[in-house]
matplotlib code that plots the C-alpha trace (Angstrom):
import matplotlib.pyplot as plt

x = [-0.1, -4.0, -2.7, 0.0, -2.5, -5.4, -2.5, -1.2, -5.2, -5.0, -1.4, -2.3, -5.7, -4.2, -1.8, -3.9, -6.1, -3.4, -1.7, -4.9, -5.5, -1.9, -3.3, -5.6, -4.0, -0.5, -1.1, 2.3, 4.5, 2.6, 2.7, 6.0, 6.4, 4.0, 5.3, 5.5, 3.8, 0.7, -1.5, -3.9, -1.8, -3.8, -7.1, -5.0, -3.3, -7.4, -8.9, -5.7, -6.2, -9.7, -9.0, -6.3, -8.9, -12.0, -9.8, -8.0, -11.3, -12.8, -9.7, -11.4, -14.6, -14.9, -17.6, -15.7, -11.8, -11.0, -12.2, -10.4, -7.3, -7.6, -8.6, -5.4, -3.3, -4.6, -3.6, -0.4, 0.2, -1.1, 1.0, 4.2, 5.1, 5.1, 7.9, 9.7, 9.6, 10.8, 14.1, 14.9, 14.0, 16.3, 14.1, 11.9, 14.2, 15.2, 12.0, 11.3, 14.6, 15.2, 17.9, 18.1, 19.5, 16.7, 14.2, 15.7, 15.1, 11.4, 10.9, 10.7, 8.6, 5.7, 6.1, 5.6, 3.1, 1.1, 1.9, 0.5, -2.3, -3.1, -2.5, -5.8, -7.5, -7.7, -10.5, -8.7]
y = [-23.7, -23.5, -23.1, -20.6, -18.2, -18.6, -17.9, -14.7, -13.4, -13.9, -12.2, -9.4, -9.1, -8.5, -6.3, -3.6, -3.6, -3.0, -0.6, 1.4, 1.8, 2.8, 5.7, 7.0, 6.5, 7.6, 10.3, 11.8, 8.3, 9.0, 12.2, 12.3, 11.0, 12.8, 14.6, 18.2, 19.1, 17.4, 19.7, 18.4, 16.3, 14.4, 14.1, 11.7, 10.0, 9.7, 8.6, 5.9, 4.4, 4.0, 2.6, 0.1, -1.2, -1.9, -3.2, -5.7, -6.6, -7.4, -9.7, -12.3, -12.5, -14.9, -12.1, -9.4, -10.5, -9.4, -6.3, -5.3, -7.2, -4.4, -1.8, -2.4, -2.7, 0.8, 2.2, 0.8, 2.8, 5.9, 6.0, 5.3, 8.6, 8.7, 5.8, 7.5, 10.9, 9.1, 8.0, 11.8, 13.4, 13.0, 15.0, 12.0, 9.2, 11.0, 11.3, 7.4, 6.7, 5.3, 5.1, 6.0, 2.4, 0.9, 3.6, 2.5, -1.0, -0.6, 0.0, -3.2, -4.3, -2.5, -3.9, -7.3, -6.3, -5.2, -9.0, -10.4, -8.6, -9.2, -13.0, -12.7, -11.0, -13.9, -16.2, -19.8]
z = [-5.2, -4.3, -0.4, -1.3, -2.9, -0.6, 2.3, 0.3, 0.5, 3.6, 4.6, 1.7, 3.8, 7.3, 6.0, 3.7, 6.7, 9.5, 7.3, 6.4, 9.9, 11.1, 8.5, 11.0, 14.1, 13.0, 10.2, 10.4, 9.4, 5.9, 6.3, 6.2, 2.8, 0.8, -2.1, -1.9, -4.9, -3.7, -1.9, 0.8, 2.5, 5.5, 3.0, 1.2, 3.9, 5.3, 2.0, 1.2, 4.8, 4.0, 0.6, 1.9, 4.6, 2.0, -0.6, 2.3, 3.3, 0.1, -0.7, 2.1, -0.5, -3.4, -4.9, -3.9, -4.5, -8.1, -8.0, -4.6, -5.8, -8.9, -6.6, -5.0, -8.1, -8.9, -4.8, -5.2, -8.3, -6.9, -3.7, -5.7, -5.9, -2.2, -2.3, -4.9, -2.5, 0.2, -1.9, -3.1, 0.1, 3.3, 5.7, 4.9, 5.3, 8.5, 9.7, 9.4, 10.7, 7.3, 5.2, 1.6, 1.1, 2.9, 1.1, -2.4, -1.0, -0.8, -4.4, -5.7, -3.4, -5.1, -8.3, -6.1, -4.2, -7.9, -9.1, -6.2, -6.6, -10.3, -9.4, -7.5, -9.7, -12.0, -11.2, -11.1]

ax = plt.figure().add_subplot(projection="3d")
ax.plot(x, y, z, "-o")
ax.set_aspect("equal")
plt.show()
């Protein structure tokens, strides 16, 4: 189990990291799903990539692990609505070349993503 978790730090790592960059060098994928009721769209597609990237990166730290694993948990929960956009809206779905099946898909995902998290949060 001790391999399995120090190899989900590592795979949780790479991707917050990637993704968070894909933030800056392709605005308009996130763009795309941002809720319409938010306002200042690419400031939060800028400020989540940079979260996603420090949080990753401070999952590779023994000192800094729980508190980016709950830094995450707290992202992942702030971005939902973005998921939950991307299921009601089909300009969005059409503009990921996404299906609502496959954007319906994606949901539980998070809740995963937010127990993965909270498993390295713990200190054993």
């Amino acid at each position: 189990m001790k391999y399995f978790k120090l190899l989900t730090i590592y795979f949780m790592s790479i991707s917050y990291t990637y993704v968070g960059v894909r933030h800056f060098i392709d605005p308009d994928f996130f763009l795309a799903i941002m809720p319409n009721y938010l306002t200042f769209h690419l400031e939060f597609v800028y400020l989540s990539g940079i979260a996603e990237v420090v949080l990753g990166l401070m999952l590779l730290s023994k000192k800094t692990r729980k508190t980016g694993a709950i830094g995450i948990i707290i992202l992942l929960i702030f971005v939902f609505p973005a998921n939950i956009h991307l299921v009601q809206s089909e300009l969005s779905q059409s503009l990921l070349g996404v299906t609502k099946s496959q954007s319906i898909y994606r949901l539980p995902f998070q809740g995963l993503f937010i127990l993965i998290a909270y498993w390295h949060s713990k200190n054993n």
